[in-house]
N, C-alpha and C positions, 0 to 999 in steps of 0.2 A: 293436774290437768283440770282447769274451769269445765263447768257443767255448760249446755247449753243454755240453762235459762241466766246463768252469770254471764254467758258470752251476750246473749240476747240484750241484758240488760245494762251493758258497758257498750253497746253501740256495735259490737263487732257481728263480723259475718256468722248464722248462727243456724242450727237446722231445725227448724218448724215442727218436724214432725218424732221430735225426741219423745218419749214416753212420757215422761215427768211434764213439759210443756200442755200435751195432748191432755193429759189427766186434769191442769189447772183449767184448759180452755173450756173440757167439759162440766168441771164444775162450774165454771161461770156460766154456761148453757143452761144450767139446768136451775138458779139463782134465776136467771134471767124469765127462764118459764114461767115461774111462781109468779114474779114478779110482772111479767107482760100478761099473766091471764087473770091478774086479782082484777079487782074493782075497785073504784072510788073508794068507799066505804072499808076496805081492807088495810085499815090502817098499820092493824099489826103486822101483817104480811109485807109490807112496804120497807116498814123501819126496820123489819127483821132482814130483808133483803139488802137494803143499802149498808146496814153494819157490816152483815157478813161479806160483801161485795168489793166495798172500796176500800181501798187504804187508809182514807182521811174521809170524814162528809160531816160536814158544821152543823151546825141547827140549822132548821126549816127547809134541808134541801127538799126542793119539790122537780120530780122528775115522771112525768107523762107516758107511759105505753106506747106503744112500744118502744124501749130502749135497747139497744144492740151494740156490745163491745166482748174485746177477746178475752180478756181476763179479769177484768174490774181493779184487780188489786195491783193497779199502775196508777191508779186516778185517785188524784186527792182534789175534793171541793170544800171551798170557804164556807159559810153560812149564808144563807138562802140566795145558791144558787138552784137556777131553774132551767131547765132542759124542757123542750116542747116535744110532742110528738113526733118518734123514729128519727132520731137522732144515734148515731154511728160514731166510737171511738173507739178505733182501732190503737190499742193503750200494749202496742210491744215495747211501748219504752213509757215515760214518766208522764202523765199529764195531770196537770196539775189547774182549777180552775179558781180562780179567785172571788173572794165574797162578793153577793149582788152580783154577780156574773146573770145575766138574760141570752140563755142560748136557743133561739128559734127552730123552728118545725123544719126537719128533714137536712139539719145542719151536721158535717162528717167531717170529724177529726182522724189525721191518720198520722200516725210515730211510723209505721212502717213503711219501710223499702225494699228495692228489688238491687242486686248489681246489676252495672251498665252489661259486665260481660254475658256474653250470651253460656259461656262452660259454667260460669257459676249458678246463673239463674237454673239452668236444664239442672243444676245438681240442687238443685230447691232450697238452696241457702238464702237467706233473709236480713236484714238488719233494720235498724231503728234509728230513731233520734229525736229526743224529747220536745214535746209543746207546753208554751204556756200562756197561759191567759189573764191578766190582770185581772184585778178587781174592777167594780159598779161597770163593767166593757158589756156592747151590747152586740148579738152576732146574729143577723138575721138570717131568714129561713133560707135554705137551703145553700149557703155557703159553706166551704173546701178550703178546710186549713190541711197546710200539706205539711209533713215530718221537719220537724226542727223550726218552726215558727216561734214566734213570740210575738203578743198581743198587748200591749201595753195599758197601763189603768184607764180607766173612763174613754176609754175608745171605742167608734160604732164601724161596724163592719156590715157595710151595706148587703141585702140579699141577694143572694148568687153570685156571691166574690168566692176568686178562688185567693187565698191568700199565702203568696210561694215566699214574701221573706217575711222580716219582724216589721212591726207594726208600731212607733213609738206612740206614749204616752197620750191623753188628751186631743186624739184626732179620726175626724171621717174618712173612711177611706170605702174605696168599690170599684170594681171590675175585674177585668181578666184579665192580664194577672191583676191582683190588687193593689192600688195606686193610692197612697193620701191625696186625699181632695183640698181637706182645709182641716186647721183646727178647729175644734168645738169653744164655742162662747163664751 
């Protein structure tokens, strides 16, 4: 019998409020505390945060206060990527961000989902489905990648896009839903 956080993390319907899931969520809370209330200067406090936190994290990631995600240890980042201030990734399933990633202020990735049906949702079942984000891609502030996207290399994601499919390689795209505009130069 799969554990919830195996059903969780194979995409399937999965229950949120399993013990074992609850126990990782709060460790990553408390990870995050340290981490959203150091200072500038708290360098050790940072790098001790980021190890313990993420899965994967390259050199020189630099990641701005407040940051907010369920468990951290879904998220793998390339070498210097950069997260801007209150920034949201909801990491029930795999995300993944690629080196030189530039991710804007108040920008929220979400793996997670609800079922359509209403007996499933009321019974607080959950599920996921992985995001991913290329390498040198640029995502400005306040844009909404939703569950199962992909972002392709050197791509810019205009600010306030919500972005519902993938995103190929080498091109601008922006709005609601998010639309390639053109390719880049």
């Amino acid at each position: 019998m799969p554990t919830e956080r195996e059903k969780m993390l194979r995409g399937e319907l999965y229950d949120p409020r399993d013990p074992e899931l609850a126990a990782a969520r709060r460790r990553a809370r408390d990870l995050l505390h340290a981490y959203n209330h150091s200072r500038e200067g708290d360098a050790e406090v940072r790098a001790r945060v980021v190890r313990e936190l993420f899965a994967a994290a390259g050199e020189g990631v630099w990641i701005e206060p407040p940051f907010f995600c369920d468990y951290g240890s879904n998220i793998r980042l390339g070498d210097r990527v950069f997260l801007n201030f209150d920034c949201v990734v909801l990491d029930v399933a795999e995300v993944v961000i690629g080196s030189d990633t530039l991710i804007g202020p108040a920008v929220q990735i979400y793996t997670a989902t609800h079922p359509l049906g209403a007996v499933e949702r009321r019974a607080g079942l959950e599920a996921a489905k992985p995001v991913s984000i290329g390498a040198d891609v640029w995502i400005g502030g306040g844009a909404i990648l939703l569950p199962g996207v992909r972002v392709g290399a050197r791509s810019v994601i205009a600010a306030g896009s919500v972005v519902t499919k993938d995103v190929p390689d080498g091109v601008v795209a922006a709005g609601n839903p998010c639309r390639v505009l053109r390719p880049l130069e």
